[in-house]
C-alpha positions in Angstrom: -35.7 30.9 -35.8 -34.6 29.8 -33.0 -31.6 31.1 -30.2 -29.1 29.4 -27.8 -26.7 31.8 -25.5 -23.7 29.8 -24.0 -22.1 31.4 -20.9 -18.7 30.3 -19.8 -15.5 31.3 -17.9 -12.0 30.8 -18.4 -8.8 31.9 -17.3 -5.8 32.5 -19.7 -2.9 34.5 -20.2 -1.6 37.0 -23.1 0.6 39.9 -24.1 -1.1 42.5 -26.4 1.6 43.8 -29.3 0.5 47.2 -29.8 1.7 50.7 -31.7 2.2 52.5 -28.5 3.7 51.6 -25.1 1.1 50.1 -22.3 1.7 47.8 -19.5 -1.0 45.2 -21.5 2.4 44.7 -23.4 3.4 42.5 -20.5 2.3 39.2 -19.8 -1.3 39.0 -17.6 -3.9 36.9 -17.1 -7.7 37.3 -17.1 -11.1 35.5 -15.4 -12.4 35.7 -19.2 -16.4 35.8 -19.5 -17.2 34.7 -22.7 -21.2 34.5 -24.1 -21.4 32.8 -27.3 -24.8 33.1 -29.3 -26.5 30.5 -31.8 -29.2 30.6 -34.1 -30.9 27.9 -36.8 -34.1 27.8 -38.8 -33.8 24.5 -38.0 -32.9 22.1 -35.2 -30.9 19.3 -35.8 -31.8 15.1 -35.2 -31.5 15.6 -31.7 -33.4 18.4 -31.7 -31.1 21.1 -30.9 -29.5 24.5 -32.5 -25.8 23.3 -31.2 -25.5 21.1 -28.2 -24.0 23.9 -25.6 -21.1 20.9 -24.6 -19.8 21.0 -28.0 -19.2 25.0 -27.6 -17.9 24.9 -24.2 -15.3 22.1 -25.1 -14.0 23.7 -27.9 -13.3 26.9 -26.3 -11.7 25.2 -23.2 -9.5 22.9 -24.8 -8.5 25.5 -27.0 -8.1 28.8 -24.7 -8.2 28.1 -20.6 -5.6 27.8 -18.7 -3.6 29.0 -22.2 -1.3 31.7 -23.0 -3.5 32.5 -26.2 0.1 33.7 -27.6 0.9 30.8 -28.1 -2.6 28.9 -29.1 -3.7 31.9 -31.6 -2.3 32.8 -34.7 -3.0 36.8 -34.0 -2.8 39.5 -31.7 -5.3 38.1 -28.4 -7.3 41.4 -28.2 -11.2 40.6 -26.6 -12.2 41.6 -30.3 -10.2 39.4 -32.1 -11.0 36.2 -30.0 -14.8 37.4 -29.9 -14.4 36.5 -33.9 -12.2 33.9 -33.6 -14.5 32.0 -31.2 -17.4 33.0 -33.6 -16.1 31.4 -36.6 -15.3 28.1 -35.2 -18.9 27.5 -34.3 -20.8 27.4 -37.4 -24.5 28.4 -35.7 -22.9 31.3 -33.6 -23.6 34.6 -35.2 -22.4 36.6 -32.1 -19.5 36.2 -29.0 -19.2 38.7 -26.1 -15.6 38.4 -24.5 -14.6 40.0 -21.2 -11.7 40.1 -19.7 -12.5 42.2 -16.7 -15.4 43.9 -15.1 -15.1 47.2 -17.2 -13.4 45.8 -20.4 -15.8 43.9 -23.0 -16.2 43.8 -26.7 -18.5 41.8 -29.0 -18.0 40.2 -32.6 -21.3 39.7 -34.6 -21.5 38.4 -38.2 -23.2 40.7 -40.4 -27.0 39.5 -41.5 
């Protein structure tokens, strides 16, 4: 089997709805980290599980420098864009997302 990790930063906005009142209900922004991992028995005709441009130009043209209200179809919590990003990679079986030094939550497909 073999493994890739993809490291990358980004910086986007967002406004979390939630049941309870909390100043992430307000417009912010983050220095996203955002680890993506890849795995194939395989590799493909140029030898590779996923060619790490491929992953990090999907998630920049689709997330920085975004509000990901407006790009994403649900509510932009870390854990929801962990498996959003997750699923739009077909390799990637698990995303890490931070949005600040303390505040990090991972998405990984179950086996």
């Amino acid at each position: 089997m073999y493994t890739v990790r993809k490291r990358l930063e980004i910086s986007a906005s967002h406004r979390l709805n939630l049941s309870y009142t909390s100043k992430c209900e307000n417009l912010h922004g983050h220095n996203w980290i955002v680890i993506v991992w890849c795995r194939s028995k395989q590799l493909n005709p140029d030898g590779m599980v996923v060619d790490f441009a491929h992953i990090k130009q999907m998630i920049q043209e689709k997330l920085d420098h975004k509000n990901l209200n407006e790009v994403l179809s649900f509510n932009p919590t870390a854990e929801n864009i962990a498996k959003w990003i997750c699923n739009q990679i077909p390799q990637c079986f698990k995303v890490m997302v931070q949005e600040s030094e303390n505040n990090i939550a991972w998405y990984e497909k179950d086996k």
